[in-house]
C-alpha positions in Angstrom: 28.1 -34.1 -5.8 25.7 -32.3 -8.3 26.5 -32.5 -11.9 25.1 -31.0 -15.0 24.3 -33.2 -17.8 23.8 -32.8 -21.2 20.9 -35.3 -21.8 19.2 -33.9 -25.2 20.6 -32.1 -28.0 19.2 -29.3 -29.1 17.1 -26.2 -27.6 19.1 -24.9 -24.4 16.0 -25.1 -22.1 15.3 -28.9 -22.7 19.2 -29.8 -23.0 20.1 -29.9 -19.5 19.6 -31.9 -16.3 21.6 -31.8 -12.6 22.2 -35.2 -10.7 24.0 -36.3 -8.4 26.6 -38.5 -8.9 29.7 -40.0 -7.0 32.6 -37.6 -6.2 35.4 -38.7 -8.9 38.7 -39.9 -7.5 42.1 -38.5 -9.3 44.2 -41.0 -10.8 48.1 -40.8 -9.9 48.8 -38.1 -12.3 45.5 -36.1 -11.2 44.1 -34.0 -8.8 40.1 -33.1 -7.8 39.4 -29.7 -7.6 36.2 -28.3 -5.5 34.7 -26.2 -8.7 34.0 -22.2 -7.9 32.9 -21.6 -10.9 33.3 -22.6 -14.6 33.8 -20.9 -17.4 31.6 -21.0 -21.3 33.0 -21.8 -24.6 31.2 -21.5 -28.1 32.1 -25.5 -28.8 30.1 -25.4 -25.7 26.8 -25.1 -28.0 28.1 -26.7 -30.9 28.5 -30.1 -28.3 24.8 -29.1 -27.1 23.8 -29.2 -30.7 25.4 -32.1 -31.7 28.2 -30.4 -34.2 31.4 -30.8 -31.6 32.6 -34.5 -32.7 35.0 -34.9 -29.3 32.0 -34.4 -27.5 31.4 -37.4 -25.3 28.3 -39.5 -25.8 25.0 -38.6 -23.7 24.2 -38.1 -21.0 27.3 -36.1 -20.6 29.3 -33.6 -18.2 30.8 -31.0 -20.5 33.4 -28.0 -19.2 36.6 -27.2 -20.5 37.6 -25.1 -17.4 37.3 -24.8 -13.7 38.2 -22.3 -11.2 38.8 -24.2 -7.9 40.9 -25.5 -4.7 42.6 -28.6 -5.0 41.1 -31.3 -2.2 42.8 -34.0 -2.9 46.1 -35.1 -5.3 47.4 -38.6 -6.9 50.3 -40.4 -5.9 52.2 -38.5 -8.4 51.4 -35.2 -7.8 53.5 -32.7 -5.8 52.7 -32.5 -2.6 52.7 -28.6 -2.9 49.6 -28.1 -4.9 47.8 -29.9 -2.1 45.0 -27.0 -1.0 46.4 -24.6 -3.9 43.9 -22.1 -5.7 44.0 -22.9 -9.4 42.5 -22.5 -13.0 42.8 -25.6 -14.6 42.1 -27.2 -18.2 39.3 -30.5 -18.1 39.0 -32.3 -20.9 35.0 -31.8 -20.6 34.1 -32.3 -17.0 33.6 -28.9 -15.8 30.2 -28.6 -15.3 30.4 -30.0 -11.6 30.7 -29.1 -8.2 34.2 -31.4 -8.2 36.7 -32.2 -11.0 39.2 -33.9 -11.5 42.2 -32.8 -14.3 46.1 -33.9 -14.6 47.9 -31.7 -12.3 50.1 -30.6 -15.5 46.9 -28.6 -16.2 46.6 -26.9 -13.9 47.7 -23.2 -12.8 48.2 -21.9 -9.3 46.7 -18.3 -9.0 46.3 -17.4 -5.6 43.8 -14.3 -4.8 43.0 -13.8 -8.4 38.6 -13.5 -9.1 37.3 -16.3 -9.9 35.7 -15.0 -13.0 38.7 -13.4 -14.1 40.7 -16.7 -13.8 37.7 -18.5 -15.5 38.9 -16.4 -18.9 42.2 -17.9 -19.1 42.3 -21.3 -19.5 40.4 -21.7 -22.8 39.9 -18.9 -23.9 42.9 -16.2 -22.9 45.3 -20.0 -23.3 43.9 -20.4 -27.1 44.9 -17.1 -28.4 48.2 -17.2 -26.7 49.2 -20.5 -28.2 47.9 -18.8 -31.6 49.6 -15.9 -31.1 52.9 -16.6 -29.3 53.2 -20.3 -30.5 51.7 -20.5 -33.8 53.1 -17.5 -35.6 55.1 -14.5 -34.5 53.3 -11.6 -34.2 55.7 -8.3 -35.3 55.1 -4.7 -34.5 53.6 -3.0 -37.7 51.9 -6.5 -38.6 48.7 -6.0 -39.9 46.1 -8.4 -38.3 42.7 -9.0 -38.6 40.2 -10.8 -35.7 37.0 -11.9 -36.3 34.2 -11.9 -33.3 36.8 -9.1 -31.3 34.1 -9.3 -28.5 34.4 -12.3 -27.5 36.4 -14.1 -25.0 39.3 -15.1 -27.6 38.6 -12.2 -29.4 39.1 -10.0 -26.1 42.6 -11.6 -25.9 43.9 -11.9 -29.3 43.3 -8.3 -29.6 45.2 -7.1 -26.5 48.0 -9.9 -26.9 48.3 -8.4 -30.6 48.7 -5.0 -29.9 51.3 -6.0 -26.9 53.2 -6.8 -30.0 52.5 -3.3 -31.5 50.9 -4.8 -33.8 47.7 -3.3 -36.2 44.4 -4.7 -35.3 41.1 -5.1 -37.4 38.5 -6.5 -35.9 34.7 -7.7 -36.6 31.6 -6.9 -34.4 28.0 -7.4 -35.2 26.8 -4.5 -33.6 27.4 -0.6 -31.8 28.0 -1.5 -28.2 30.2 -4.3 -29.3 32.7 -1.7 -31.8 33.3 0.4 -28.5 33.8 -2.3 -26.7 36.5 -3.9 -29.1 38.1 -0.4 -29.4 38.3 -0.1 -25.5 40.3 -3.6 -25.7 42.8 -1.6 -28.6 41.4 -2.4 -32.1 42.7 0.2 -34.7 39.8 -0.6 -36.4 36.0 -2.4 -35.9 34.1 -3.0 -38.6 30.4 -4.1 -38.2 30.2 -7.2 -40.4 26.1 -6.4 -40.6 26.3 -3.3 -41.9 29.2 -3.4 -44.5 31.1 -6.4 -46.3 33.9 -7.1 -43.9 36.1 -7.7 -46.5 35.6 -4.7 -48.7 35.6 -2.7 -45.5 39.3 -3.9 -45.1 40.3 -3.9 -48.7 39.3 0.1 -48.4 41.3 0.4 -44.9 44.3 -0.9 -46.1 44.7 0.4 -49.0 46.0 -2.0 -51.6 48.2 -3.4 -49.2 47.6 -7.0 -47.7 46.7 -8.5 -43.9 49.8 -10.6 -42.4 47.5 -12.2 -40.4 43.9 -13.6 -39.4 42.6 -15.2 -36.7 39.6 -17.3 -38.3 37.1 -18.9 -35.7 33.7 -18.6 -38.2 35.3 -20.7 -41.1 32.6 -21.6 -44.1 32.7 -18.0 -46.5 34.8 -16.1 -44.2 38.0 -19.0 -45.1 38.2 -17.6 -48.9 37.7 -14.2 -47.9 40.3 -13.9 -45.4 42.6 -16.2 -47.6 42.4 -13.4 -50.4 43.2 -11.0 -48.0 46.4 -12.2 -46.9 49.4 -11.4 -48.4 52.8 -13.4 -49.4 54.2 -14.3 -45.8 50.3 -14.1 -44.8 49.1 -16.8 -42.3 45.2 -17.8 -42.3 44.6 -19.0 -38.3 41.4 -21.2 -38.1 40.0 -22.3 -34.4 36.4 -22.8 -35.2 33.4 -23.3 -37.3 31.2 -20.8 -36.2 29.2 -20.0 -39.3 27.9 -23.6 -39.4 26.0 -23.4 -36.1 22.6 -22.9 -36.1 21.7 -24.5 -39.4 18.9 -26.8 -39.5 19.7 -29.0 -42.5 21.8 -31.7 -40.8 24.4 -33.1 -43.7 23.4 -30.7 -45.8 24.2 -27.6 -44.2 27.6 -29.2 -43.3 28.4 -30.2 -46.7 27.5 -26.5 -47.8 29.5 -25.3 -45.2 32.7 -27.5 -46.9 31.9 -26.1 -50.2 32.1 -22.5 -49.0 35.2 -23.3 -47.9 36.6 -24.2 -50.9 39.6 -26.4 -52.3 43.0 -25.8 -50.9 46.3 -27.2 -53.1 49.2 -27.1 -51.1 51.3 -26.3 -54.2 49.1 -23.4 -54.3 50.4 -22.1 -51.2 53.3 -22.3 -51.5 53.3 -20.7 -54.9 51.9 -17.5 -53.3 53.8 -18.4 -49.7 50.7 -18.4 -47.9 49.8 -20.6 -45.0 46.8 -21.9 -42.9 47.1 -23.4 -39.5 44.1 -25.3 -37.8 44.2 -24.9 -34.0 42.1 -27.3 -32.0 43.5 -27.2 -28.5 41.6 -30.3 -26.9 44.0 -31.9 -29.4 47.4 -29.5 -28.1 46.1 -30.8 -24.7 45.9 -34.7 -25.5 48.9 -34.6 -27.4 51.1 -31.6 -27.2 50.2 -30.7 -23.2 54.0 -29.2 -22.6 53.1 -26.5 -24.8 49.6 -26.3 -23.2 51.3 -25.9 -19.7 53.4 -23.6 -21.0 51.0 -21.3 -22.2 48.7 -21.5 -19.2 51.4 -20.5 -17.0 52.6 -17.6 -19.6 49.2 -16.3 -19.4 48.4 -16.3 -15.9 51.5 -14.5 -15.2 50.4 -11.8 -17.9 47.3 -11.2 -16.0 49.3 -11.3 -12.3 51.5 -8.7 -14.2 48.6 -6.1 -15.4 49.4 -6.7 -19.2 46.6 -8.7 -19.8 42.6 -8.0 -19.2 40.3 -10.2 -19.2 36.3 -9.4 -19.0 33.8 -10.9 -18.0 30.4 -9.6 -18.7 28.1 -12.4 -17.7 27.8 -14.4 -14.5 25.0 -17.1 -13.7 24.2 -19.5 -11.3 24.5 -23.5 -12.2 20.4 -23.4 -12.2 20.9 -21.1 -14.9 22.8 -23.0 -17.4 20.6 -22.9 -20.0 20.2 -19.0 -19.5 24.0 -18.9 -20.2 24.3 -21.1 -23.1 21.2 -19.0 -24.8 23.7 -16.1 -24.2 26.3 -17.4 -25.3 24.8 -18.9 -28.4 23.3 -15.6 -29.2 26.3 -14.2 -29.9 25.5 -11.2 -28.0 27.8 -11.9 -25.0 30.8 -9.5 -24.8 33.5 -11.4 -23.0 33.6 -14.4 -20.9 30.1 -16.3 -19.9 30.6 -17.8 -16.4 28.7 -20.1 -14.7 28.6 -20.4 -10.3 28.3 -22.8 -8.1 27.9 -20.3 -5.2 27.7 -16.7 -4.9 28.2 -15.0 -8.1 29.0 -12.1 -6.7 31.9 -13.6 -5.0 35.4 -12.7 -5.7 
């Protein structure tokens, strides 16, 4: 089967190369899964660029996701996912025409496109557990989400407004504020043009955000962590703001600083919280809740309450096209990558 393998860090162009290796076999608790397509993920570049610490060691497969019909099940398994459509969570391993996953990863969804069902496993998955799992999301909340046009971003924002919630949101530019206001922001802010913070100080009015949903980190941590009020719950996922640096140690040590010092007896003097969600570590050791959120999700989409976009499709000989994308940050929705016909549903 052909493989994609990260082999250099670095530049996209000069990061990849496709072999051919053997087809895996699943283990009792596994299944293999004939890949339609895979889905993009910003830890995605920061593997390629060496800043992702679970990243395996090169030469490497990475891939969070697959779309794909099981081929073949463990001894384990239930016999009734035999030849079943499904998204499923790999724990890197995606990037190949066959993969194999724990069958308590995956999700059966039927007729669904393939690029639709790409969406939800990380990224549509991710803000569900933040949303539904790590804090309660009220109507009237007030709730602020960085990079809205994004895949996460994209979801967080329709999951929070579900919950009648009020959303502010960050874009970095025009196309990108419709877009996020299409999804159901109350409010985009272009973080280029104005000082996000300021910009929400002024919207709200004295008041304070109940919530953020953090995946940049570095400044943005003290900024949004000002903005909260008592109750308020600071939700980082990422470390966006530290890609793209070209000072090794030292950018990541200034990217700490930025961050600041955090005493818990200081939050809990103001009643304030922050909650780091990594979910390759929900998946390792937490997977009911993992399952749980999959299967929540894919029934939101069955069910029309959920939309997920994708704006970019490529072929697998185009994988460092799609990470340039991706890394960009000019995407809008979910990157996908082919192994056939993108145009295929």
């Amino acid at each position: 089967m052909k493989a994609i393998h990260l082999i250099k860090k670095g530049a996209a162009e000069k990061a990849f190369e496709i072999r051919e290796i053997p087809t895996p076999e699943p283990k009792n608790d596994e299944v293999l899964i004939k890949v339609e397509c895979f889905g993009l993920n910003y830890a995605d570049v920061m593997a390629r660029n060496g800043l992702y610490r679970e990243a395996p060691p090169m030469p490497s497969v990475l891939g969070y996701e697959v779309v794909g019909t099981i081929e073949k099940i463990g001894a384990d398994v239930s016999p009734s996912l035999q030849g079943q459509r499904v998204v499923a969570f790999t724990r890197f391993g995606g990037y190949a025409e066959y993969a194999v996953t724990r069958d308590v990863a995956c999700a059966v969804i039927d007729e669904m496109d393939a690029g639709v069902a790409a969406c939800i496993a990380t990224q549509f998955v991710t803000a569900y557990y933040m949303a539904y799992e790590c804090v309660n999301v009220f109507a009237g909340d007030r709730v602020l989400v960085h990079a809205g046009a994004g895949g996460v971003g994209t979801a967080l924002i329709q999951m929070c407004k579900l919950q009648g919630a009020e959303v502010f949101t960050t874009a970095g530019n025009d196309e990108k504020l419709e877009y996020v206001k299409e999804q159901g922001a109350d409010h985009a802010i272009n973080y280029r043009k104005v000082e996000y913070a300021d910009e929400v100080r002024r919207l709200i009015s004295g008041k304070r955000l109940d919530i953020t949903f953090n995946p940049i980190a570095g400044s943005t941590f003290k900024k949004d962590m000002s903005l909260v009020g008592s109750g308020g719950k600071v939700v980082v996922f990422g470390g966006s703001e530290r890609s793209g640096k070209k000072w090794g140690i030292f950018s990541t040590l200034n990217f700490v600083r930025k961050m600041g010092l955090m005493i818990p007896i200081g939050l809990m003097m103001r009643s304030k919280s922050v909650i780091g969600v990594n979910m390759l570590k929900i998946g390792d050791n937490h997977p009911v809740a993992l399952t749980r959120s999959l299967k929540a999700v894919v029934e939101m989409v069955k069910g029309g309450q959920l939309k997920p976009h994708v704006r970019a499709k490529y072929s697998f000989q185009d994988i460092d096209k799609a990470h340039e994308l991706l890394e960009s940050r000019k995407s809008i929705g979910k990157v996908v990558v082919y192994w056939g016909d993108v145009n295929k549903k």
